[in-house]
Steps between C-alpha positions, in 0.01 A plus 500: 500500500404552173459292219840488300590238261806275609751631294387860658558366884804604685682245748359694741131474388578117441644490854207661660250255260701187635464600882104577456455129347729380767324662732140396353640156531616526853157602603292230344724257601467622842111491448480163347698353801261638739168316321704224443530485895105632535433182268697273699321586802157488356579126364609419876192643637310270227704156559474618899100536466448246233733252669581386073797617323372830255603329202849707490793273418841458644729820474809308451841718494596325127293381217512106417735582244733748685507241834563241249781694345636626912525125585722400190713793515612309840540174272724528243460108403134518504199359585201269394128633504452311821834622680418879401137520598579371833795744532250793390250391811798448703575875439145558698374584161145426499200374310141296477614343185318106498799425314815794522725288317311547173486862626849502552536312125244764327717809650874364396392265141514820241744754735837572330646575853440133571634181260461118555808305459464216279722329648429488857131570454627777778301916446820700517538918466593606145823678433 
């Protein structure tokens, strides 16, 4: 295609740009799953050969702060530190954390998705 300013482009020629990027986006995605998976299987080979871990962490489903934020959405009176961080590990979420409560604390103390009641000394969800 050639170069037109925007205000020049048709639908059509903005159409046809959008499916090329999507496209384009498509295939790297496609790409970066596959040495995603090569990398995987190289740090297996490694642990398998090494017998130690490869230094890669935990590929947990949520982030401290999104588990945190799953497990109160199920309690709408809240929780204290110590009642949520076993909830999160009781979730199978995962981590090598000498002390995952201050983790746990560190991830939820500035978020504005997450608010300690006064009260009850109890992390709720905000509204």
């Amino acid at each position: 295609m050639v170069e037109k300013k925007l205000d020049e482009l048709s639908v059509a020629d903005v159409e046809q740009l959008l499916k090329e990027k999507q496209s384009q986006i498509a295939r790297l995605q496609k790409r970066r799953a596959k040495l995603v998976a090569e990398i995987e299987k190289i740090d297996a080979e490694i642990e398998e050969l090494s017998g130690k871990s490869s230094g890669s962490r935990f590929k947990n489903k949520f982030t401290n702060l999104e588990a945190a934020c799953h497990v109160l959405a199920k309690h709408k009176k809240g929780l204290t530190l110590d009642e949520l961080t076993d909830a999160i590990l009781k979730t199978g979420h995962r981590s090598t954390s000498q002390n995952f409560r201050n983790t746990i604390y560190q991830a939820i103390h500035n978020s504005k998705k997450i608010k300690k009641d006064a009260k009850t000394k109890r992390y709720v969800l905000s509204r």
